[in-house]
C-alpha positions in Angstrom: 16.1 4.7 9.6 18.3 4.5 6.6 17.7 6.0 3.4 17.7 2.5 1.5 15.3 1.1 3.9 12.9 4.3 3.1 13.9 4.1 -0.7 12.5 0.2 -0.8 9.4 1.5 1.4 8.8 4.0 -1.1 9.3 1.7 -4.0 7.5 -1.4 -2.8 4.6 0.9 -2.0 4.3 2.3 -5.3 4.8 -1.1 -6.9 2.0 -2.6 -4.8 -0.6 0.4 -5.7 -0.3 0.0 -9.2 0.0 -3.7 -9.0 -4.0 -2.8 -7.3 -4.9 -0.7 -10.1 -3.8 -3.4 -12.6 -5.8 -6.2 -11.3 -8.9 -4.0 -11.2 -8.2 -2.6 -15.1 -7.5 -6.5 -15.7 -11.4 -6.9 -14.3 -12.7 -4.6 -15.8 -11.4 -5.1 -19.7 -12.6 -8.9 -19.4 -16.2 -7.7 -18.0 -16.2 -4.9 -21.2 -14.8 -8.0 -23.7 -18.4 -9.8 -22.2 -20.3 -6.8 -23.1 -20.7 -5.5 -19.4 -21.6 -1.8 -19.8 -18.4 0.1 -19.2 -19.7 1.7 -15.6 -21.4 -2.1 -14.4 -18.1 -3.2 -15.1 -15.8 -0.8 -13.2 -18.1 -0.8 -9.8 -17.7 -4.8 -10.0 -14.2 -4.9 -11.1 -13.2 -2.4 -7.7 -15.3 -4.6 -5.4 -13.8 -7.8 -7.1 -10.5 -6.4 -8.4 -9.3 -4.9 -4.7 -9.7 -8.2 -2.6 -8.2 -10.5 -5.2 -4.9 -7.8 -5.1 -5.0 -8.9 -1.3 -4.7 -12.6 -2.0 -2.4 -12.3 -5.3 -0.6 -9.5 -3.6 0.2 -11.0 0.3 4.4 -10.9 0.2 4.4 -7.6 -1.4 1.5 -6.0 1.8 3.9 -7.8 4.1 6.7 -5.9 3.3 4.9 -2.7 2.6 3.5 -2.9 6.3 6.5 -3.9 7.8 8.6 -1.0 6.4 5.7 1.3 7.4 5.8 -0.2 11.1 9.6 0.5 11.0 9.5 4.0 9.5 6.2 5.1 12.3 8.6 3.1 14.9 11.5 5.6 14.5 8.9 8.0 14.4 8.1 7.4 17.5 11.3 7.1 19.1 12.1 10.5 17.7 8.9 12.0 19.3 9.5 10.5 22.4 13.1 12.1 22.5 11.8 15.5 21.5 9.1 15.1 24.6 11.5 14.6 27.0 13.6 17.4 25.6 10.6 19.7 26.0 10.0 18.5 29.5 13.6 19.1 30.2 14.5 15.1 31.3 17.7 15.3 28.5 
């Protein structure tokens, strides 16, 4: 795996995570700006906040899980290689 593919893995990942947090901070100020008590208003902004960020956020997951399918891929064919190194096939 190159080291661009991991740098946009890495970067997409990150954006995506605090994209998340965003939308649940977003919930939460306009449940506050209602006078929702401050702790009402965080435990419905994560259950309502974090599903939202799945719908609003679908091409950014996609590539986030593709580039981790890729990276555990060569994972896998690395451990596979080392295996058969260790049983003596290579």
């Amino acid at each position: 795996m190159s080291s661009e593919r991991s740098g946009h893995l890495a970067r997409d990942l990150v954006i995506y995570v605090l994209a998340r947090f965003v939308i649940v901070a977003a919930v939460v100020v306009v449940l506050v700006l209602v006078n929702v008590p401050l702790l009402v208003a965080l435990a419905v902004g994560l259950v309502v906040g974090l599903p939202i960020g799945l719908l609003v956020l679908r091409p950014l997951n996609v590539r986030v899980t593709a580039g981790l399918a890729e990276r555990n891929r060569g994972r896998a064919t690395e451990r596979a290689k080392l295996r058969a190194q260790l049983r003596g096939d290579l």
